[in-house]
Each structure stands twice: as C-alpha cells, then as structure tokens.
C-alpha positions in Angstrom: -65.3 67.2 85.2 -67.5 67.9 82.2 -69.8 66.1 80.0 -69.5 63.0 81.5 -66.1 63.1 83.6 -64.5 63.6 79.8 -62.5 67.0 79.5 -59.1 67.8 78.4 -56.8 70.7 77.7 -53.6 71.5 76.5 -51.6 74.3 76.4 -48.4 74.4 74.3 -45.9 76.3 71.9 -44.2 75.0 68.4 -45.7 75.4 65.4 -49.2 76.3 65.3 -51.4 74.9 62.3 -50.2 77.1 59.5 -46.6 75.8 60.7 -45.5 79.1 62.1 -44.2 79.6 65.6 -46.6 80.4 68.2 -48.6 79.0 71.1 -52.1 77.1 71.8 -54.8 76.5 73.7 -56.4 73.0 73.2 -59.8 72.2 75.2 -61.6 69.0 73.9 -64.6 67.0 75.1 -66.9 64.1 74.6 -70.5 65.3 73.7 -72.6 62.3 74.8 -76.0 63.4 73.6 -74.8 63.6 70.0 -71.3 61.2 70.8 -69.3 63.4 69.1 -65.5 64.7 70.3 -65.5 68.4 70.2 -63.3 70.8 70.6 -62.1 75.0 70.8 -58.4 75.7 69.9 -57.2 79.2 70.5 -54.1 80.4 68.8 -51.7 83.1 69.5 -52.7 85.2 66.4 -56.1 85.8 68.1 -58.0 82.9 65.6 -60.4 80.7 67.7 -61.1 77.4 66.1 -63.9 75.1 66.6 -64.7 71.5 65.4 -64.8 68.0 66.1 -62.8 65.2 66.0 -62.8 60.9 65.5 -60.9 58.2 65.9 -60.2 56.0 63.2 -57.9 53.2 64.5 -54.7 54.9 65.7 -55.3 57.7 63.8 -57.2 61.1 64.7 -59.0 62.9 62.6 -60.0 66.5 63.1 -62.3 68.2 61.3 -63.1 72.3 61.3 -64.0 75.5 59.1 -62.0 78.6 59.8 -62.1 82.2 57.9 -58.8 83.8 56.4 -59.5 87.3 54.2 -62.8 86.6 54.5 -62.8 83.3 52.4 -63.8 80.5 54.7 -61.9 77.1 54.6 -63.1 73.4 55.4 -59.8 72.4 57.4 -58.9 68.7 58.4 -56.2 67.5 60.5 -54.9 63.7 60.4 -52.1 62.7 63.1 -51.1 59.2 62.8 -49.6 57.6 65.6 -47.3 55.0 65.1 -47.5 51.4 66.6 -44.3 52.3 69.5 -46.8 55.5 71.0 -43.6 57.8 70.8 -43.7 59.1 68.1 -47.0 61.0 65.4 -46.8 62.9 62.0 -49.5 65.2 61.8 -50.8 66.9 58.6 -53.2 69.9 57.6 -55.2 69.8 54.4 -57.5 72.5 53.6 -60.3 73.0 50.7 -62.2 75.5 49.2 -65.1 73.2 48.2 -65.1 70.4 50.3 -63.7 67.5 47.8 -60.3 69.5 46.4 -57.9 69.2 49.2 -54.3 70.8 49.2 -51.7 70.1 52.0 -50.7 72.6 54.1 -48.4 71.7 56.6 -46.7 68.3 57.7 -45.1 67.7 61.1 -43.8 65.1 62.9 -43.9 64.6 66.8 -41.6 62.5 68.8 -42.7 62.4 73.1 -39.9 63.9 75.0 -41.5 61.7 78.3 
C-alpha cells in the first residue's frame, strides 16, 4: 500500500501506555529511504504519539518523545515475545534526560487467536 507495499494499523482497547483504560490507534511503516520503522499512535485522551521503532531479535523496541504539563519525556517501549509466539510482556520506561530511566508500566499479552 505504502512505502514500499509496508503499512500496518491497529486499532484496539485495554490499557493504553500509562496503563489506564482506553483505546488506540496504531499506524506503522517501513521508511526505506532512511530504513527506519515509523510510526503515529493516537490515544483516546487526544495525545498523538510519533516515533520509530527496531527489531532486536524477538524483541521490539520502540522509541518516542511525548509532552505531559509541559515537560517533555524521552519514552521507550520494549515488548518481548516469547519463543511459543502467544504470548509478550511489554514495558514502558520514560526519562527526563535521556540516560535515567524509570519504569512506568508492565503488561503482559497472551493471543486470544
């Protein structure tokens, strides 16, 4: 569809990043000038997030800055998915600086299908 036949998007509810209830709306792509995974999440509370993302192994890495009450945040998102594909825990640090990162939120994911 786009950049390259490389598009997804995902729409779901559960708990959005700050581990509260809500819904989301995922899209991601594969930038193959700079060969970079990108990607916009919009949440229910109005916040639109943008950032990119790696693969490291079975593990994906996401990486983004985001603004709360005016302070802005360097924000990373790990999910590690385990060696049976059903089931994920997924993590949320954020930092102030860059090198001082604090957890939080922890999930785990198990596929229903």
């Amino acid at each position: 569809m786009l950049h390259g036949g490389f598009f997804y998007e995902e729409i779901g509810s559960g708990k959005r990043t700050d581990c509260q209830p809500g819904w989301w709306h995922f899209l991601s792509w594969h930038d193959e000038d700079t060969a970079t995974y990108r990607f916009s999440q919009l949440e229910m509370s109005g916040r639109v997030d943008h950032g990119t993302y790696r693969f490291e192994g079975s593990d994906k890495v996401s990486e983004y800055e985001t603004t709360k009450g005016g302070k802005t945040y360097k924000m990373k998102v790990v999910i590690q998915v385990a060696s049976d594909k059903k089931r994920a825990t997924f993590e949320q640090v954020y930092s102030e600086d860059g090198e001082n990162w604090k957890s939080q939120c922890k999930a785990k994911m198990t596929k229903m299908r």
